[in-house]
PAMARNU-33317 format. One record per atom (N, C-alpha, C): residue in three letters; x, y, z. Coordinates in steps of 0.02 Angstrom, whole numbers, plus 50000, padded with zeros to 5 digits. Last residue first. Example, Ala and Ser with C-alpha at 12.3 -4.5 7.8 and 13.67 -1.06 7.14 Angstrom:
2
SER506424988850354;SER506844994750357;SER506455000250394;ALA506604971650390;ALA506154977550390;ALA506604983550390;
//
This chain:
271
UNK491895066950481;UNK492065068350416;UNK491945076750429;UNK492795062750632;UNK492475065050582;UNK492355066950518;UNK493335054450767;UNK493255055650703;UNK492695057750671;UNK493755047650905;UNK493915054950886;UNK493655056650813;UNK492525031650926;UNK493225036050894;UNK493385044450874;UNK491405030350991;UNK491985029551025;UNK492445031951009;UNK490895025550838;UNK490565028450879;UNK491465027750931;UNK490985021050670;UNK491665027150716;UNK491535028950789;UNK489915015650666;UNK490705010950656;UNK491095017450687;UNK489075027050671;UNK488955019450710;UNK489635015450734;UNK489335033250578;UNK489165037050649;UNK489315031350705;UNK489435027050477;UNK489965029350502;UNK489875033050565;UNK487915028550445;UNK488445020650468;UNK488925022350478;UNK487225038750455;UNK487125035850502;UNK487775029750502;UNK488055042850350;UNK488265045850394;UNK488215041850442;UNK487475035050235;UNK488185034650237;UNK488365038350324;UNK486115039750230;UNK486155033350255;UNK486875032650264;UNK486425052450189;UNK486035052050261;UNK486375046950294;UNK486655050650071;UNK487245054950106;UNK487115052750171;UNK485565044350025;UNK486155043850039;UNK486665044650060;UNK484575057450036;UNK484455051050075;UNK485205046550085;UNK485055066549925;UNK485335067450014;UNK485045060950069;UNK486185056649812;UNK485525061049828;UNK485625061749918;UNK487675058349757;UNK487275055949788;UNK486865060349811;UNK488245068249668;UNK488125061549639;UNK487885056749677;UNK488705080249708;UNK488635079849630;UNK488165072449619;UNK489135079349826;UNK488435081949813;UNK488165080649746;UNK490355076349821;UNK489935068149832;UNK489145073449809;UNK491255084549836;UNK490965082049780;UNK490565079449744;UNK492075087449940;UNK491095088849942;UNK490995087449876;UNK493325091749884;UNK493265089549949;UNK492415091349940;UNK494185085549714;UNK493555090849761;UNK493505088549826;UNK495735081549663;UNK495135077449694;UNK494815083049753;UNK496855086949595;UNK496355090349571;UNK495545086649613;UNK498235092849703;UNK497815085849681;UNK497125087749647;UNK499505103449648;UNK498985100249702;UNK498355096849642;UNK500295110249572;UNK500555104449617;UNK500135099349665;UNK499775117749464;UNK499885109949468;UNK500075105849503;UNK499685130649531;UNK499015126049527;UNK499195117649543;UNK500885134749492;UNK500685132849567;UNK500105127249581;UNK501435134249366;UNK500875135849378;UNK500935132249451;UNK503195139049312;UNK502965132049305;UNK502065135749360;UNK504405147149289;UNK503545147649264;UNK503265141849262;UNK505325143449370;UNK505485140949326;UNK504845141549256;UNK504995149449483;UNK505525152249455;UNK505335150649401;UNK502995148049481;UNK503755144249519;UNK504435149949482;UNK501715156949506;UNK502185151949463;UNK502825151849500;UNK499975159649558;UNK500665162049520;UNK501005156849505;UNK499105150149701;UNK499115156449637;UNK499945157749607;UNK499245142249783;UNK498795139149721;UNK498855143549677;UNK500815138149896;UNK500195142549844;UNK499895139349785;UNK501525136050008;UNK501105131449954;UNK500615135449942;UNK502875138650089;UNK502475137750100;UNK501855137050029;UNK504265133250141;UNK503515128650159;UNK503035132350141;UNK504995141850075;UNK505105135750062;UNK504345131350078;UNK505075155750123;UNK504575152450093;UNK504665148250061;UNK506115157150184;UNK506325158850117;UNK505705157350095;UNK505885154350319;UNK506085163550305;UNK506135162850215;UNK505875140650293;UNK505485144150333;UNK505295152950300;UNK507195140350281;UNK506775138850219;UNK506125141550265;UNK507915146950413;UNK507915149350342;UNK507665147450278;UNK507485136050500;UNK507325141250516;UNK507465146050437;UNK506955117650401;UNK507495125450448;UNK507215131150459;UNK505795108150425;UNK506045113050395;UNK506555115850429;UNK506625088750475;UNK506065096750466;UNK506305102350444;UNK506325074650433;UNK506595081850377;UNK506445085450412;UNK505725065850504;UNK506295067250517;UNK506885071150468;UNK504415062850461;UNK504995060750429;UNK505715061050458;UNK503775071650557;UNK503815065850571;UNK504265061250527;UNK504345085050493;UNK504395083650569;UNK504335075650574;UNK503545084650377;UNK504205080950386;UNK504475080850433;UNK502215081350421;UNK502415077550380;UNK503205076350375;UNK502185094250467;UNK501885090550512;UNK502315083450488;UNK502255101750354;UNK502645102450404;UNK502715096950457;UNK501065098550282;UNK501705096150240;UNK502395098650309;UNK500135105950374;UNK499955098650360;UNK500905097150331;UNK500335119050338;UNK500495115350409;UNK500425108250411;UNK500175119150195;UNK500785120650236;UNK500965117750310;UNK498815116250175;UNK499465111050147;UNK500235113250200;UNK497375117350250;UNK498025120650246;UNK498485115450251;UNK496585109950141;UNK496435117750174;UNK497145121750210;UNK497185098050117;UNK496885103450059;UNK496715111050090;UNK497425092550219;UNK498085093850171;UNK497525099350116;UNK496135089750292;UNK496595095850321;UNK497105096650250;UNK495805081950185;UNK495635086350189;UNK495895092450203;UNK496385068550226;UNK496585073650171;UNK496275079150176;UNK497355068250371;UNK496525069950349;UNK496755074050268;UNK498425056150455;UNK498325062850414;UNK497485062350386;UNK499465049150566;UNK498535048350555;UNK498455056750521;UNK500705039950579;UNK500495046250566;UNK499855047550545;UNK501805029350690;UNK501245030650637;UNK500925038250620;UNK502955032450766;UNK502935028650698;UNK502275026750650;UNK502465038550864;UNK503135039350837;UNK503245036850772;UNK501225034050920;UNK501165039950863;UNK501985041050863;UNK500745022250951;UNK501325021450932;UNK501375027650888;UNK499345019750980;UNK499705017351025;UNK500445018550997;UNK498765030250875;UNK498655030750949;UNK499145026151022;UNK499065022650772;UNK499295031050789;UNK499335032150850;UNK498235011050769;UNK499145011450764;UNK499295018450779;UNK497055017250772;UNK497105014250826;UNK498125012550821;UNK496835021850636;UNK496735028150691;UNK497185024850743;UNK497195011350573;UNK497675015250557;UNK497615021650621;UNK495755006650605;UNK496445002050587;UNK497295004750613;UNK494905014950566;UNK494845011350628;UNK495745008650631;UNK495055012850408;UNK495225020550447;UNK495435016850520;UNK494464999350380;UNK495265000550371;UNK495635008250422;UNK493374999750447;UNK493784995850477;UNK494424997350470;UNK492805007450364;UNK492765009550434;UNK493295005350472;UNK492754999650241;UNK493095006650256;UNK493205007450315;UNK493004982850234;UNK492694989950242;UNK493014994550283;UNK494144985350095;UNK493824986750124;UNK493454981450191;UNK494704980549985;UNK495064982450042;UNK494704985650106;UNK493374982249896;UNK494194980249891;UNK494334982749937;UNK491874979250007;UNK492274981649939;UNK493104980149939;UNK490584977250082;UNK491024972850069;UNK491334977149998;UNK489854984450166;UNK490474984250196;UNK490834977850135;UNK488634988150124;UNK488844981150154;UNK489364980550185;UNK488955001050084;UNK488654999850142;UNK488464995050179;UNK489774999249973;UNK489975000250055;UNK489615001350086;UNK488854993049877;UNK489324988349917;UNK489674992049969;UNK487925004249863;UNK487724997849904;UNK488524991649935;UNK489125012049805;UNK488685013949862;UNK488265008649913;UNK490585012649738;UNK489825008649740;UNK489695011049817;UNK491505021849766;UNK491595017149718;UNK490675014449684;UNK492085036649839;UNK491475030449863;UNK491475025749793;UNK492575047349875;UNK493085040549870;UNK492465035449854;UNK491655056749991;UNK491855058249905;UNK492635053549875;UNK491335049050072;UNK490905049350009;UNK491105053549963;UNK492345047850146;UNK492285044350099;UNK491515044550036;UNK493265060150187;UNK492875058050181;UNK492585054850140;UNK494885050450170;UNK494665056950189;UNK493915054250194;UNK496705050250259;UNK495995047350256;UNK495525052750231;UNK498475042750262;UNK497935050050248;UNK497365044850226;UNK499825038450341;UNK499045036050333;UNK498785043050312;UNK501525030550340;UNK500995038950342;UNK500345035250301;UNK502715022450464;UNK502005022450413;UNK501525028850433;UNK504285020750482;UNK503815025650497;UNK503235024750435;UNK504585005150566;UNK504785009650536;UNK504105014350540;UNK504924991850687;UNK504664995750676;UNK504735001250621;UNK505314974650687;UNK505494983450658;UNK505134986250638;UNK504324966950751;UNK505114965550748;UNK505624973250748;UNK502994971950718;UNK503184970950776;UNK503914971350793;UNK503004973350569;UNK503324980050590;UNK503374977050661;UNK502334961250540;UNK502934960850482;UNK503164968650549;UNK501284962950590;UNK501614958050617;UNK502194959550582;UNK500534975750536;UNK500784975250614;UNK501374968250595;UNK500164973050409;UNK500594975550411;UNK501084974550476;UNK498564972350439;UNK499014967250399;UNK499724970550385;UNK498204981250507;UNK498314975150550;UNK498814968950503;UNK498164992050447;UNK498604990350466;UNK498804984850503;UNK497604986350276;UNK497624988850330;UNK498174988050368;UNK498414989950097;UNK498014985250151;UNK497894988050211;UNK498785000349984;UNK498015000350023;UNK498054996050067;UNK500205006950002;UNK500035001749986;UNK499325001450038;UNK502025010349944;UNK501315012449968;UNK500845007249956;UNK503915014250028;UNK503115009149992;UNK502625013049996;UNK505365017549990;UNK504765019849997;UNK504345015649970;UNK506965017550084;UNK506505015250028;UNK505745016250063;UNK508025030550116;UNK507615026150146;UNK507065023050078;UNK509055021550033;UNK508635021550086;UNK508405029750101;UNK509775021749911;UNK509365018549915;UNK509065017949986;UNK509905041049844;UNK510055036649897;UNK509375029649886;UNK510465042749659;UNK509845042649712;UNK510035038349769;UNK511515041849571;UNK511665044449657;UNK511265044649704;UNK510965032449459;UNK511525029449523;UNK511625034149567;UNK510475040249386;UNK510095040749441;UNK510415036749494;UNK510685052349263;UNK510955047749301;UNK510775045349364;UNK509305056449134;UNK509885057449190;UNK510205053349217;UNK509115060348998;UNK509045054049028;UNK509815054649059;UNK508805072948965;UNK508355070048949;UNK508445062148992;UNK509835086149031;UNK509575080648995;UNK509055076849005;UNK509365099949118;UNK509955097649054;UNK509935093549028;UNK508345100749189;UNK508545106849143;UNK509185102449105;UNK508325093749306;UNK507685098749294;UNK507845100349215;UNK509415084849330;UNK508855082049311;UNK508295086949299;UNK510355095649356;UNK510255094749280;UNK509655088349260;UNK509695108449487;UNK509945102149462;UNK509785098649403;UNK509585122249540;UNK509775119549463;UNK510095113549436;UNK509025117649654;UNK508805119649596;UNK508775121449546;UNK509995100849706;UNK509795110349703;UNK509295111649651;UNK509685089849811;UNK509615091149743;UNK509445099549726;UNK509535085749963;UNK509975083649911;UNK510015084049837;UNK508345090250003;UNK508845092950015;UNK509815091849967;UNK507145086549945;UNK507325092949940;UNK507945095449959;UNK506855072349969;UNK507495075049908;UNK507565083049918;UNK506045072750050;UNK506395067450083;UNK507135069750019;UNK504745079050009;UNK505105079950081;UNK505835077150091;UNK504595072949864;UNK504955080549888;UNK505055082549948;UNK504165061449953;UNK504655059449907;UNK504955067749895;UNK502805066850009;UNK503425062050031;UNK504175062150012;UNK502285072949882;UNK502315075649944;UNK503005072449980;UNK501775059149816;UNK502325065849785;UNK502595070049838;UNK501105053049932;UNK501925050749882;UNK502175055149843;UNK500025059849908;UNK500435059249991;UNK501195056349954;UNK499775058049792;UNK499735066349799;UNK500255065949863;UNK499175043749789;UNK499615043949748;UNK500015053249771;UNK498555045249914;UNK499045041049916;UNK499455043549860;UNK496855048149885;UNK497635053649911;UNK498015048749939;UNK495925038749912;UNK495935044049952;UNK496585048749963;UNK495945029149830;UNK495565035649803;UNK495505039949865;UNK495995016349950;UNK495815017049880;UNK495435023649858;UNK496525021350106;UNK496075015550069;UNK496135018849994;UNK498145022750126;UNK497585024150128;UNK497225019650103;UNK500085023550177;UNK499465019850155;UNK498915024650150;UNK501825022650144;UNK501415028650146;UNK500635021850131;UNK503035018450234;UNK502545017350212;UNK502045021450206;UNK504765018350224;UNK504365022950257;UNK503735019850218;UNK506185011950333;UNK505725011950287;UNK505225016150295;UNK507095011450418;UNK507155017050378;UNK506515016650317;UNK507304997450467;UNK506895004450514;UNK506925010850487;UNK506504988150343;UNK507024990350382;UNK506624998450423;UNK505594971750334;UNK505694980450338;UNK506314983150377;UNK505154960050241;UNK505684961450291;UNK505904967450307;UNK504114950150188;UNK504474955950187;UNK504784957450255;UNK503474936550180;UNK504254939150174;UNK504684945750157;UNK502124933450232;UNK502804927450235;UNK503414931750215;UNK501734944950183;UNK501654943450278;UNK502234937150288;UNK501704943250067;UNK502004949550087;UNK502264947250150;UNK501044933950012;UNK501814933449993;UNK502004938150031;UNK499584936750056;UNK500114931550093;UNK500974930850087;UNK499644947249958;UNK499654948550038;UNK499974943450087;UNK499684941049853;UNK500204947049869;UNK500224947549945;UNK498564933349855;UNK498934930049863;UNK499484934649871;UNK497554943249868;UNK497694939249921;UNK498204934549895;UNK497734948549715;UNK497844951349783;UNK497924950349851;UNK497204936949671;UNK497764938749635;UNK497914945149701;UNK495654937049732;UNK496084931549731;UNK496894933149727;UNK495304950849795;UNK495324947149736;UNK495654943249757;UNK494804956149997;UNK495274955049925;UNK494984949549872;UNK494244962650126;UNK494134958250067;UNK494604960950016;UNK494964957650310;UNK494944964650258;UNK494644959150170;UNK494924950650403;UNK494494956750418;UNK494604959250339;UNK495874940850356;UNK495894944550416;UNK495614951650415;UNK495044939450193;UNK495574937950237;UNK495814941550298;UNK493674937650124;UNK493824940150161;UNK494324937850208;UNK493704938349935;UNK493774935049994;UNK494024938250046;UNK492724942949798;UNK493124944949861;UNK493254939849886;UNK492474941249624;UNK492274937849686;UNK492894941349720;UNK491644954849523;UNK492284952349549;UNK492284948449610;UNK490594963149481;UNK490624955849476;UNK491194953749505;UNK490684976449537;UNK490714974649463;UNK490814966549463;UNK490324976849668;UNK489984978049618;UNK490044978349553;UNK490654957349730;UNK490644964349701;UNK490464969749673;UNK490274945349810;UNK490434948649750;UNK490184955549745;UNK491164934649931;UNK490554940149902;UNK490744942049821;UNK491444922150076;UNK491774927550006;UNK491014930349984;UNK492694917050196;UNK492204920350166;UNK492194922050115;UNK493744902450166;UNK493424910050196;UNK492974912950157;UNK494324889450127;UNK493834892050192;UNK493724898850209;UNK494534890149999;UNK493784887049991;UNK493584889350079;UNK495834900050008;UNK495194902149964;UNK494494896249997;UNK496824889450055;UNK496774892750084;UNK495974898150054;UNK497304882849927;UNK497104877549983;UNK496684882150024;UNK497564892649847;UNK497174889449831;UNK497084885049891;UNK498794896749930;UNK498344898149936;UNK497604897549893;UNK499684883849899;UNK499344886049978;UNK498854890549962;UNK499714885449792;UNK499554881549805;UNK499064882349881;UNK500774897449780;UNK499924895849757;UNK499524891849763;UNK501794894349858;UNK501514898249886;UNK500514898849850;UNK502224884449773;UNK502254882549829;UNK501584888249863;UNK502784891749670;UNK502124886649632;UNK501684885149721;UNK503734899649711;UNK503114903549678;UNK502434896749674;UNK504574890049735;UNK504264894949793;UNK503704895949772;UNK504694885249604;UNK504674881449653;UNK504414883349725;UNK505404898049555;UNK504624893449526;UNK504564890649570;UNK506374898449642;UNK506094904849614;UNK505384900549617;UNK507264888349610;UNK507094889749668;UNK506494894449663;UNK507364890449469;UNK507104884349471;UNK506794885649549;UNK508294899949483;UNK507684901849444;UNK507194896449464;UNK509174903449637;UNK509294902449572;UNK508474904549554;UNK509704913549769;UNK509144909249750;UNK509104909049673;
//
């Protein structure tokens, strides 16, 4: 596909969705930003149009791996995680990307399995995975401590949101297809990382050996230092689990429960 083809798609596809913006819903934000609500979920303009480019043409392979969540719930921490599940084996520990130069060679990194991440739900994902299926990892946590604006989730209207819908989303792909979806609690990853990061590559299709096992390979301390004196501390995510006390009064906390009590009723879930 030349350049001219390129523009010509690109102009094609904005169009449409400027055609596509005056019939749906829309709101604003708590920082002023107009939403629109595209199949259940609200987006910016410049974001709904990614989404449409996505659903028209991504093309997944069955080695793909998708890591999702809603916004500020441990995505960026689930991709470090991921990504040392998936290299630990192909790179020793005295490999010269740790310790010998400054600008390594990265032509041996394998290009599969390729790795996405990415807030939408899963309904916006399903149609593109019906064909091929690959493996999508979901971590969720409690959202009042993720909470952005308070009145706008309790409208339910925020980026990618509403929340209940997106969790709902991802609970319900687990449940009919737990081979290829993975329904994680950040939380659990904070209380115990080890069984959680096991769990993780079992479903990757890394799992530990019986001798990283025995070498304490899995297992994840907050105290002391690595070989290399590197602080244990740093490997984990500095985001508090109960934080939210800091910054919502308890009427709030209240009013957040009752509505997730409501939207999760029927569902295994808890904060």
């Amino acid at each position: 596909m030349d350049v001219n083809e390129i523009s010509k798609n690109l102009e094609r596809d904005e169009q449409e969705t400027i055609s596509l913006i005056p019939s749906l819903p829309s709101d604003i934000d708590f920082n002023g930003t107009k939403l629109f609500k595209y199949q259940s979920c609200w987006y910016d303009s410049k974001t709904l149009q990614g989404i449409l480019n996505f659903q028209r043409g991504f093309k997944p392979q069955e080695t793909d791996i998708i890591v999702a969540s809603f916004p500020k719930s441990g995505t960026t921490w689930l991709k470090a995680l991921t990504v040392a599940l998936l290299e630990r084996s192909k790179h020793s520990s005295n490999h010269p990307l740790l310790s010998e130069t400054s600008k390594p060679d990265l032509t041996s990194f394998s290009s599969t399995p390729r790795l996405f991440s990415t807030h939408v739900p899963f309904d916006t994902l399903q149609g593109a995975l019906k064909t091929t299926p690959c493996k999508v990892v979901y971590v969720w946590r409690n959202v009042k401590d993720a909470l952005s604006m308070f009145e706008s989730f309790c409208r339910g209207v925020s980026y990618y949101g509403p929340f209940w819908e997106h969790v709902l989303s991802y609970w319900r792909g687990s449940l009919e297809d737990s081979k290829n979806v993975l329904f994680l609690r950040y939380e659990e990853l904070k209380i115990e990382p080890s069984a959680q990061v096991k769990k993780l590559a079992e479903f990757l299709g890394v799992p530990f050996s019986v001798e990283e096992e025995e070498s304490g390979c899995v297992e994840v301390n907050k105290i002391g230092k690595t070989a290399r004196g590197v602080e244990h501390k740093n490997f984990f995510r500095k985001g508090e689990v109960g934080d939210s006390k800091n910054y919502l009064t308890p009427e709030m906390e209240r009013r957040i429960d009752m509505i997730i009590e409501e939207r999760f009723r029927g569902a295994d879930l808890k904060f």
